[in-house]
PyMOL Python script that loads the backbone (N, CA, C, O; Angstrom):
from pymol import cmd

cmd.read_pdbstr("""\
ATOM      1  N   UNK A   1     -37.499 -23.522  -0.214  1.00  0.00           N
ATOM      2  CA  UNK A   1     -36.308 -23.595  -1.032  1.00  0.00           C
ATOM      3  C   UNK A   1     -35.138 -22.991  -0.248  1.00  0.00           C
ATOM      4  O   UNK A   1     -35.246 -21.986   0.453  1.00  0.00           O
ATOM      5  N   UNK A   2     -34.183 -23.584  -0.399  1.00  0.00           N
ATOM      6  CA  UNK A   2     -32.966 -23.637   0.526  1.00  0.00           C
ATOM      7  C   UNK A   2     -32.035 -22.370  -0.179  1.00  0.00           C
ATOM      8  O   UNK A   2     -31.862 -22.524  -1.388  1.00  0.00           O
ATOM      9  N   UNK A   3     -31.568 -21.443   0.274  1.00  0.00           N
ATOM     10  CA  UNK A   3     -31.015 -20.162  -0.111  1.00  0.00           C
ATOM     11  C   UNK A   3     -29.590 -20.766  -0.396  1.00  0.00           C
ATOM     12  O   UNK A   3     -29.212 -21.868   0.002  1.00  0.00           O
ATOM     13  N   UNK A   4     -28.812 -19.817  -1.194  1.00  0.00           N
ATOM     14  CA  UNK A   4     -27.684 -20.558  -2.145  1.00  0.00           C
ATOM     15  C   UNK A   4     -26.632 -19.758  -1.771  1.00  0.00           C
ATOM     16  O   UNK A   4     -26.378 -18.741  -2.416  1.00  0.00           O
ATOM     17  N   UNK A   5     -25.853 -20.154  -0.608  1.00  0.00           N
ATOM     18  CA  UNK A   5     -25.073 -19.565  -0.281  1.00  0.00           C
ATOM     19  C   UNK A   5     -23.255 -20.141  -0.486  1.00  0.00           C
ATOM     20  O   UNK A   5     -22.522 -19.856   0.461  1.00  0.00           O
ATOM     21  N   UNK A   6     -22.784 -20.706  -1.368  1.00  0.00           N
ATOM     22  CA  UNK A   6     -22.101 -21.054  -1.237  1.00  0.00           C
ATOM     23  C   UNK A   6     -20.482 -19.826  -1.951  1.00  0.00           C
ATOM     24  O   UNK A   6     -19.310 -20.200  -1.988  1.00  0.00           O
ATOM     25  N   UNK A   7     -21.019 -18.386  -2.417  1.00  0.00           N
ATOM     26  CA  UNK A   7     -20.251 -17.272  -2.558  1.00  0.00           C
ATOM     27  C   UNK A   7     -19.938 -16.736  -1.381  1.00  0.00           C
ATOM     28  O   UNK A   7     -19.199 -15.764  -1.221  1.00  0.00           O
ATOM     29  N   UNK A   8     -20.485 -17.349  -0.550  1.00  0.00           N
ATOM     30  CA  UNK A   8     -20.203 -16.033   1.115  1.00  0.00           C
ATOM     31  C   UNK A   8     -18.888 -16.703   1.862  1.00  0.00           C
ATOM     32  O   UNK A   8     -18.746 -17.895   1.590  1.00  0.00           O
ATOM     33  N   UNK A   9     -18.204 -16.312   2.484  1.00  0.00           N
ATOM     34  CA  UNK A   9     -16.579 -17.035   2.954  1.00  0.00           C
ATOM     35  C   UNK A   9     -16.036 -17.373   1.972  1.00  0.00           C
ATOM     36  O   UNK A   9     -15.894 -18.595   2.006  1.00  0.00           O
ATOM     37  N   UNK A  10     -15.672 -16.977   1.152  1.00  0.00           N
ATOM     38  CA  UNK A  10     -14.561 -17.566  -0.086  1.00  0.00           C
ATOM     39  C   UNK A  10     -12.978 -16.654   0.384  1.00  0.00           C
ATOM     40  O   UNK A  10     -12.819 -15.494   0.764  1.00  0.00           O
ATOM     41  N   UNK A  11     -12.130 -17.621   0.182  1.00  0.00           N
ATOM     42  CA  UNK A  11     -10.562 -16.829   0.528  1.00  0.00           C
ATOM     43  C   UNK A  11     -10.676 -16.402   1.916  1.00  0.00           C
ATOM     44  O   UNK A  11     -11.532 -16.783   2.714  1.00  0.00           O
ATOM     45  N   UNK A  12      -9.537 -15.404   2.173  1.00  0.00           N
ATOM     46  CA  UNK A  12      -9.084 -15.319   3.455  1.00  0.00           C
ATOM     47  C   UNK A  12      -9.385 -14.003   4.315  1.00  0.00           C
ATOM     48  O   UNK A  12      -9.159 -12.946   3.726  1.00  0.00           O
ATOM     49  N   UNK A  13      -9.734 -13.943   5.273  1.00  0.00           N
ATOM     50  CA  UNK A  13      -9.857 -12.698   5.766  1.00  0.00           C
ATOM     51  C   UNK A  13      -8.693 -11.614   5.880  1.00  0.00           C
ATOM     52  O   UNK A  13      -7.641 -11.687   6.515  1.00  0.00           O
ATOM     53  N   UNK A  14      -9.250 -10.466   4.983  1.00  0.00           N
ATOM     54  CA  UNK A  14      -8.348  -9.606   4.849  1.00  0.00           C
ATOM     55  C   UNK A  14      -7.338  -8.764   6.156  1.00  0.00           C
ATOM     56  O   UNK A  14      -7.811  -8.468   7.253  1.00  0.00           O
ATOM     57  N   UNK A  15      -6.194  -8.539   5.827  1.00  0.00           N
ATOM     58  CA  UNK A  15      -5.339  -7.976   6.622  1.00  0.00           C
ATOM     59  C   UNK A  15      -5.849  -6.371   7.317  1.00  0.00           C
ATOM     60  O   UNK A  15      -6.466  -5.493   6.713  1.00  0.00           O
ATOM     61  N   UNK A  16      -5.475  -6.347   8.434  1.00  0.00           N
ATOM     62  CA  UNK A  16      -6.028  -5.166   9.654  1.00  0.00           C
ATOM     63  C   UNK A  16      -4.680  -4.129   9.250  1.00  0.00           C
ATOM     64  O   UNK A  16      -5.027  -2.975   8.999  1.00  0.00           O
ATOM     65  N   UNK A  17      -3.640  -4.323   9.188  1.00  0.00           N
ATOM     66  CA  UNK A  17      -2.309  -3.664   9.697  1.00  0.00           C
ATOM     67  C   UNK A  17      -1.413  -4.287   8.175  1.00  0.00           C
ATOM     68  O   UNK A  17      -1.673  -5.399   7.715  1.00  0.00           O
ATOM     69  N   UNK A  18      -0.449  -3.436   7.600  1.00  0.00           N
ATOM     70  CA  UNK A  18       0.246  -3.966   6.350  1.00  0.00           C
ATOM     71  C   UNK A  18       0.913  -4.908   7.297  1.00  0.00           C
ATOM     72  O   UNK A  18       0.700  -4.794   8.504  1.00  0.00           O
ATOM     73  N   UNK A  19       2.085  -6.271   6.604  1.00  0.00           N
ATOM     74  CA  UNK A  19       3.031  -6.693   6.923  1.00  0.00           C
ATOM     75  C   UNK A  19       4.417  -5.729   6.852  1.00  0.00           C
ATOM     76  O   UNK A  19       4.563  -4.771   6.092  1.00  0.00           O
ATOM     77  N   UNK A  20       5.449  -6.252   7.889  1.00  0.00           N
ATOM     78  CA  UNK A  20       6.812  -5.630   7.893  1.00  0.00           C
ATOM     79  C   UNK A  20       7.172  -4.782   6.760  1.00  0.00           C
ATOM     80  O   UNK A  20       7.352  -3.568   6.659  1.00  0.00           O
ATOM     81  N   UNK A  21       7.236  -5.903   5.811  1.00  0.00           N
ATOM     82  CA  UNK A  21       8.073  -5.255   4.629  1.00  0.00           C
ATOM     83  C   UNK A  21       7.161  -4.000   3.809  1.00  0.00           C
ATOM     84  O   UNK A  21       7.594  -2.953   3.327  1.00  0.00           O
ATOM     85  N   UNK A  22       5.795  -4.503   3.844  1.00  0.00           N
ATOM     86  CA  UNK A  22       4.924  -3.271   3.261  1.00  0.00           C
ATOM     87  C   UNK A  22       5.170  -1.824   4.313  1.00  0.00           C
ATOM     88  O   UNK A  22       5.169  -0.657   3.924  1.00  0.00           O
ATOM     89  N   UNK A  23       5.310  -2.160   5.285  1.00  0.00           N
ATOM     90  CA  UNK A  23       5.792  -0.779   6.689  1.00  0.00           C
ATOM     91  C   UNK A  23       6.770  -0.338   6.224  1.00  0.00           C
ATOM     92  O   UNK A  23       6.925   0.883   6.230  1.00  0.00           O
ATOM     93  N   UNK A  24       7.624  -1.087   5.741  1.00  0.00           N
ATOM     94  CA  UNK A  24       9.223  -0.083   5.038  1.00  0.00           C
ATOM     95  C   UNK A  24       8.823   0.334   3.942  1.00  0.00           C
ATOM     96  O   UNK A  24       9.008   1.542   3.798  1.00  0.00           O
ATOM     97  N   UNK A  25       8.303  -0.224   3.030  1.00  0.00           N
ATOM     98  CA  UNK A  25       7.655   0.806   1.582  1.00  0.00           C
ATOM     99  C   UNK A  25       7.404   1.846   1.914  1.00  0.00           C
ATOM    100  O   UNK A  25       8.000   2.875   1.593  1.00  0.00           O
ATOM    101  N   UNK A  26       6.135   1.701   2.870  1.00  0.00           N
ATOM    102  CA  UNK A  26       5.793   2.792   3.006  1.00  0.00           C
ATOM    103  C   UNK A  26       6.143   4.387   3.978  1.00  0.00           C
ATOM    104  O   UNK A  26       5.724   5.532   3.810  1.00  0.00           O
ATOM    105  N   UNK A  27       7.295   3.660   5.227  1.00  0.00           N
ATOM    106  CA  UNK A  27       7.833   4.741   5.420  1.00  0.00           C
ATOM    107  C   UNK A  27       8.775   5.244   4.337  1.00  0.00           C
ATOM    108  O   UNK A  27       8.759   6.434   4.022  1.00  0.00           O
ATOM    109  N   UNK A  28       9.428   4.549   3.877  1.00  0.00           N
ATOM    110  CA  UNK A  28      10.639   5.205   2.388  1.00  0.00           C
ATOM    111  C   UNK A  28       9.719   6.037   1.574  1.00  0.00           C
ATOM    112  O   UNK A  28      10.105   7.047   0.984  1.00  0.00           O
ATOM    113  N   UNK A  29       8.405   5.569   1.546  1.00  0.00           N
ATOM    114  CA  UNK A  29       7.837   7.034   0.947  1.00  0.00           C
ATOM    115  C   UNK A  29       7.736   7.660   1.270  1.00  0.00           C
ATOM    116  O   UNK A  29       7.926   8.663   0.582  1.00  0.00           O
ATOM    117  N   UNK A  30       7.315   7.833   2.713  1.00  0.00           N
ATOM    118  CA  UNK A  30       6.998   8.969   3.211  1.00  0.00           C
ATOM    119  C   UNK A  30       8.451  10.062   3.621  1.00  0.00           C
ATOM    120  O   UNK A  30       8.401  11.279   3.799  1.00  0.00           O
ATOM    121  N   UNK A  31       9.365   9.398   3.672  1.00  0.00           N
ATOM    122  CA  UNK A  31      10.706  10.104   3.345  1.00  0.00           C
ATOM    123  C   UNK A  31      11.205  10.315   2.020  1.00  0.00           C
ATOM    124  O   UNK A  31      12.411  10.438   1.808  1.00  0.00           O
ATOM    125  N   UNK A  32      10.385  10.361   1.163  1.00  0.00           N
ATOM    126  CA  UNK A  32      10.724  10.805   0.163  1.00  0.00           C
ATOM    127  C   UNK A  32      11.343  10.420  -0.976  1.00  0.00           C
ATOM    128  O   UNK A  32      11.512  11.080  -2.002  1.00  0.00           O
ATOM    129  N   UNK A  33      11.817   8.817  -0.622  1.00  0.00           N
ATOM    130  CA  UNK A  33      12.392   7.617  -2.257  1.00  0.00           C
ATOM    131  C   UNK A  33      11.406   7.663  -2.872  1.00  0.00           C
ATOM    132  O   UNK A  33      10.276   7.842  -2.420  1.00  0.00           O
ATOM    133  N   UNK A  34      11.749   7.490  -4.089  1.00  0.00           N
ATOM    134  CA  UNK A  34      10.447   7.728  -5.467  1.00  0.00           C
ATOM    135  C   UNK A  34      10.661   5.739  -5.429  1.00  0.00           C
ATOM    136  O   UNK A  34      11.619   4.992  -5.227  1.00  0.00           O
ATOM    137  N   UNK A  35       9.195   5.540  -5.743  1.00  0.00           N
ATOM    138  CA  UNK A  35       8.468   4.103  -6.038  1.00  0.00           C
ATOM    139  C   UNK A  35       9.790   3.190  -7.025  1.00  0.00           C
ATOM    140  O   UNK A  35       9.674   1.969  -7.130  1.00  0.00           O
ATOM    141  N   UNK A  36      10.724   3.755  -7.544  1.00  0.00           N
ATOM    142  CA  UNK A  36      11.453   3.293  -8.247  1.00  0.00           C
ATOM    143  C   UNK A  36      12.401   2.867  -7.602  1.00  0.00           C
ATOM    144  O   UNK A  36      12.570   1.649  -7.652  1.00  0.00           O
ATOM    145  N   UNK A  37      13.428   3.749  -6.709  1.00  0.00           N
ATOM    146  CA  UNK A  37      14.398   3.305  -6.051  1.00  0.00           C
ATOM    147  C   UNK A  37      13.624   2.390  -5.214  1.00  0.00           C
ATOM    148  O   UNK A  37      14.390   1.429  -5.144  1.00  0.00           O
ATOM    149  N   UNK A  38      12.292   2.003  -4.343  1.00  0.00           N
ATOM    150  CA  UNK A  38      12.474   1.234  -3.597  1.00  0.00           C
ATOM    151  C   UNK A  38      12.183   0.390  -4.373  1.00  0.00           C
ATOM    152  O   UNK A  38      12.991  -0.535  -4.284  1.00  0.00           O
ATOM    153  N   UNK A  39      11.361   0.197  -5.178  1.00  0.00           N
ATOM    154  CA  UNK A  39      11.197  -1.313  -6.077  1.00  0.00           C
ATOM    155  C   UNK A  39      12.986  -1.482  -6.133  1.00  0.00           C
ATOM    156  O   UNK A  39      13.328  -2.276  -5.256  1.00  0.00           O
ATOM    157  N   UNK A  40      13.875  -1.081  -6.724  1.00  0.00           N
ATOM    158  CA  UNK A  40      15.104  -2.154  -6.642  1.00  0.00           C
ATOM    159  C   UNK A  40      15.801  -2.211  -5.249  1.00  0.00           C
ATOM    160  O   UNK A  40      16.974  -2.579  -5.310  1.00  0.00           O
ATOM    161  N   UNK A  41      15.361  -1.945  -4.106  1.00  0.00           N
ATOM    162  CA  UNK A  41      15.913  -1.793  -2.555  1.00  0.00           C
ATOM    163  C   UNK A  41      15.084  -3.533  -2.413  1.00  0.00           C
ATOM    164  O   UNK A  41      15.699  -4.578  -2.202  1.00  0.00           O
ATOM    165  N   UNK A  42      13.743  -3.409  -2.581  1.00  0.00           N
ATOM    166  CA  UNK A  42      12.832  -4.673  -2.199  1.00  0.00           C
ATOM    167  C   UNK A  42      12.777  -5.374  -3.409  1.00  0.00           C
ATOM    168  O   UNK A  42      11.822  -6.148  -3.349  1.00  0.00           O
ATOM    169  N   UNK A  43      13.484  -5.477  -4.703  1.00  0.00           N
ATOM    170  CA  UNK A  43      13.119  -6.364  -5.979  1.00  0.00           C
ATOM    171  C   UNK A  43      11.754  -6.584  -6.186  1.00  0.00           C
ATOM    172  O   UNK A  43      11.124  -7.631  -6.334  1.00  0.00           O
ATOM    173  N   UNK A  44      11.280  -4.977  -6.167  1.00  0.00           N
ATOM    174  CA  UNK A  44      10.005  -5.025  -7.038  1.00  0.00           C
ATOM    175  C   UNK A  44       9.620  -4.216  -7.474  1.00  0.00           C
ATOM    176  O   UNK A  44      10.106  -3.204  -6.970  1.00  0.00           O
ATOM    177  N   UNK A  45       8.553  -3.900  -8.642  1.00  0.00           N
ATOM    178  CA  UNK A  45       8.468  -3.124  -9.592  1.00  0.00           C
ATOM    179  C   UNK A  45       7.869  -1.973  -8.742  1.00  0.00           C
ATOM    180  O   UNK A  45       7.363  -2.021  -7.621  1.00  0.00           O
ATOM    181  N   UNK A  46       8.100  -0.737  -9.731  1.00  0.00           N
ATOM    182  CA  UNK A  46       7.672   0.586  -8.981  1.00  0.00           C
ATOM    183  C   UNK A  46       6.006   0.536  -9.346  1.00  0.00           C
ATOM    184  O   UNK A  46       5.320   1.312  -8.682  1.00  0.00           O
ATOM    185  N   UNK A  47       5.329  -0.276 -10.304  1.00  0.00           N
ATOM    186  CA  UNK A  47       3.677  -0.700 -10.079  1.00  0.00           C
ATOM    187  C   UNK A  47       3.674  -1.455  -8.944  1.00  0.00           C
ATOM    188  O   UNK A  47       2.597  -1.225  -8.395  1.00  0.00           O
ATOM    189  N   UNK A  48       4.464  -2.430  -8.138  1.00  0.00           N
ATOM    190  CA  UNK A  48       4.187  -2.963  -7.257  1.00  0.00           C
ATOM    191  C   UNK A  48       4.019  -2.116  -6.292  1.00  0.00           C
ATOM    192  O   UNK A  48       2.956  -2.058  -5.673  1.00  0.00           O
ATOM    193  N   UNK A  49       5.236  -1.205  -5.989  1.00  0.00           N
ATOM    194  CA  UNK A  49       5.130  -0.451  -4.400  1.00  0.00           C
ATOM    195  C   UNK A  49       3.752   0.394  -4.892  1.00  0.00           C
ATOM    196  O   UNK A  49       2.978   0.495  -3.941  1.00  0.00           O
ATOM    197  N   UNK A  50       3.262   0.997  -6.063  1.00  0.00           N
ATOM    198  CA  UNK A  50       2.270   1.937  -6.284  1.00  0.00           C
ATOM    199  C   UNK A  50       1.043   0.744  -5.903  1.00  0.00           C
ATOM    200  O   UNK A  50      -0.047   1.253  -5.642  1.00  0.00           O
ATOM    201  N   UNK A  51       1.064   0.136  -5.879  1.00  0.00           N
ATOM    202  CA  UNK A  51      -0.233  -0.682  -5.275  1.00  0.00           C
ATOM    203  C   UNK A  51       0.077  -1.743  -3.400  1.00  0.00           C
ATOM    204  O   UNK A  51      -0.648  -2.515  -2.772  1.00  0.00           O
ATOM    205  N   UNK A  52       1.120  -1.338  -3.216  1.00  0.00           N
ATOM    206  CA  UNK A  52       0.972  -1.061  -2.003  1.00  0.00           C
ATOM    207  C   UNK A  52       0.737   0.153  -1.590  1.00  0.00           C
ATOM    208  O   UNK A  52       0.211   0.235  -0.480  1.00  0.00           O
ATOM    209  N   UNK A  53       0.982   1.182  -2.181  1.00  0.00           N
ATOM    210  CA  UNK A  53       0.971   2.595  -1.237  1.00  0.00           C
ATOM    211  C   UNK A  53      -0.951   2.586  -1.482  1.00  0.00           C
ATOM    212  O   UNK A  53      -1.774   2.800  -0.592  1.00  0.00           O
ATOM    213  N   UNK A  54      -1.157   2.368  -2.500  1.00  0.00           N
ATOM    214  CA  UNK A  54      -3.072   2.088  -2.522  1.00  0.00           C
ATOM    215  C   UNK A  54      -3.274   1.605  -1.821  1.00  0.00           C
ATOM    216  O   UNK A  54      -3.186   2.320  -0.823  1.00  0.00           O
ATOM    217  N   UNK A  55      -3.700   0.157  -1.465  1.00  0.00           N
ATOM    218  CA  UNK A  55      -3.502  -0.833  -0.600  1.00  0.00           C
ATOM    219  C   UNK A  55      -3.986  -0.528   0.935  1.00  0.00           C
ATOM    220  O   UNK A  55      -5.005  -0.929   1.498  1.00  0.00           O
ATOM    221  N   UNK A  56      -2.674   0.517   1.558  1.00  0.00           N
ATOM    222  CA  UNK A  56      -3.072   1.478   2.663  1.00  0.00           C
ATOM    223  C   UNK A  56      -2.967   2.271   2.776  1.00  0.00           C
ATOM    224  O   UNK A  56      -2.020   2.522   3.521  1.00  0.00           O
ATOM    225  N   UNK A  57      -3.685   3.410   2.265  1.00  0.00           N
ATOM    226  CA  UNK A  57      -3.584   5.025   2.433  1.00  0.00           C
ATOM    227  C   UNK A  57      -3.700   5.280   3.585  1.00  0.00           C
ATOM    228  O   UNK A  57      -3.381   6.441   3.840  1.00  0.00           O
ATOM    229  N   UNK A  58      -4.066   4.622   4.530  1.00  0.00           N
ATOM    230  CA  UNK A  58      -3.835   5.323   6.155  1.00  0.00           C
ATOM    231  C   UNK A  58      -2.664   5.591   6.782  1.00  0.00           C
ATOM    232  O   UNK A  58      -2.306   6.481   7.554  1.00  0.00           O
ATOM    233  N   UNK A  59      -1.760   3.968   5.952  1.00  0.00           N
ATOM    234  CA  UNK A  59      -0.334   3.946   6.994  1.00  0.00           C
ATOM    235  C   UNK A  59       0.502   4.968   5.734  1.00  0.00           C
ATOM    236  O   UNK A  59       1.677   5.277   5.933  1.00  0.00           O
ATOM    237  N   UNK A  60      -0.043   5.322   4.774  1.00  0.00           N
ATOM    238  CA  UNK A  60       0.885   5.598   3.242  1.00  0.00           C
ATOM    239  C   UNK A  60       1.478   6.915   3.275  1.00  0.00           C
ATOM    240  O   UNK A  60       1.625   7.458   4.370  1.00  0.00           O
ATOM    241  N   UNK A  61       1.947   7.673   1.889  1.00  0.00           N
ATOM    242  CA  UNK A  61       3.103   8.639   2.478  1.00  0.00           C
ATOM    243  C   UNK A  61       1.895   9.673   2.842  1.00  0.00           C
ATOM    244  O   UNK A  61       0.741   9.553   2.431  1.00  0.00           O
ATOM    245  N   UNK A  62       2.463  10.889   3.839  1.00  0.00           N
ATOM    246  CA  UNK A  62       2.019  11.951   4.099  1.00  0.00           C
ATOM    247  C   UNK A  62       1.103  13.268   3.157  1.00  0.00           C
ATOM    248  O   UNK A  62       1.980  14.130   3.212  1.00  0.00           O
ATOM    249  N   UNK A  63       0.425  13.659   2.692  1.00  0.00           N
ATOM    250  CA  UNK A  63       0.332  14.610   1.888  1.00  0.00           C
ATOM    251  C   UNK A  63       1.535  15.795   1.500  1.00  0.00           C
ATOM    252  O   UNK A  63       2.245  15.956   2.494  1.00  0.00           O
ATOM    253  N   UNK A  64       1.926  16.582   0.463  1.00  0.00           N
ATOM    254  CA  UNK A  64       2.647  17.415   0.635  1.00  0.00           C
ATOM    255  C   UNK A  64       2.402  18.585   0.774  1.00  0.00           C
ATOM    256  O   UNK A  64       1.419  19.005   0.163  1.00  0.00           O
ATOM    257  N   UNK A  65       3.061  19.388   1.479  1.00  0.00           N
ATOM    258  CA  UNK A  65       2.681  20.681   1.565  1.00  0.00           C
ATOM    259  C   UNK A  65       2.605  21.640   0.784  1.00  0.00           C
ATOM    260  O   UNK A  65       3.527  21.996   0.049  1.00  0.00           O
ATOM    261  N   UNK A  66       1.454  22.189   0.855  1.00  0.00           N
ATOM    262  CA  UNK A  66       1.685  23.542  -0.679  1.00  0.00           C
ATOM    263  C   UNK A  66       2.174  24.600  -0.267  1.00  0.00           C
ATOM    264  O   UNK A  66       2.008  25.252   0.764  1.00  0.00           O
ATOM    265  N   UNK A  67       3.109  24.787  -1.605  1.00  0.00           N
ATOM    266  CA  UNK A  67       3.727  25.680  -1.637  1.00  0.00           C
ATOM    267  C   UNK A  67       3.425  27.164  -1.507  1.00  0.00           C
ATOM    268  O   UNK A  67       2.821  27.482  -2.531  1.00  0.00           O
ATOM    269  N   UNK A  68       3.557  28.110  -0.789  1.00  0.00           N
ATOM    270  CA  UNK A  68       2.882  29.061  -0.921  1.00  0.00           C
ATOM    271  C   UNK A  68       3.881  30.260  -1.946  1.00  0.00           C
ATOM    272  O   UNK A  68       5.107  30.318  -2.050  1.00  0.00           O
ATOM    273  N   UNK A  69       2.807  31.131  -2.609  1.00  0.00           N
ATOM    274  CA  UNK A  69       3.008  31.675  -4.300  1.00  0.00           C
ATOM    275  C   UNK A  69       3.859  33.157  -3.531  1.00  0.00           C
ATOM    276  O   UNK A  69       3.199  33.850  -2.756  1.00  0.00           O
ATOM    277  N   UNK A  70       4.825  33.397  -3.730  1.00  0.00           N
ATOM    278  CA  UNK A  70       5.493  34.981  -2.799  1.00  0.00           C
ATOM    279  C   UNK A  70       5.815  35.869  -4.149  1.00  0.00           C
ATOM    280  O   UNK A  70       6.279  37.004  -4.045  1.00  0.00           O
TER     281      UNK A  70
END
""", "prot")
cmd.dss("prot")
cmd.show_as("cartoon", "prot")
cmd.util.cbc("prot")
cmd.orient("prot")
């Protein structure tokens, strides 16, 4: 009996590196624009840039530094 493979290769092979415009999202975060101002810089919603900054947490904003308590 012949194995049933016709779920395996479906759609496209996923992206290595974001595109351009996802690279500017995500440096503007990492400088510090909140998901809002750039959604209206790029005409898109601040859920959109929040699922690009998911998307790639490698290239995405920086962690912040904690504050230390004096």
């Amino acid at each position: 009996m012949k194995k049933d493979r016709r779920h395996e290769n479906l759609g496209r092979a996923a992206n290595m590196v974001p595109n351009e415009r996802d690279l500017h999202v995500l440096n503007a975060l990492k400088n510090g624009y909140s998901q809002a101002e750039i959604g209206r810089v790029y005409g898109m919603s601040r859920q959109y840039v929040h699922a690009i900054k998911k998307r790639w947490p490698k290239f995405g904003a920086m962690a912040k530094p904690k504050l230390k308590k004096t």
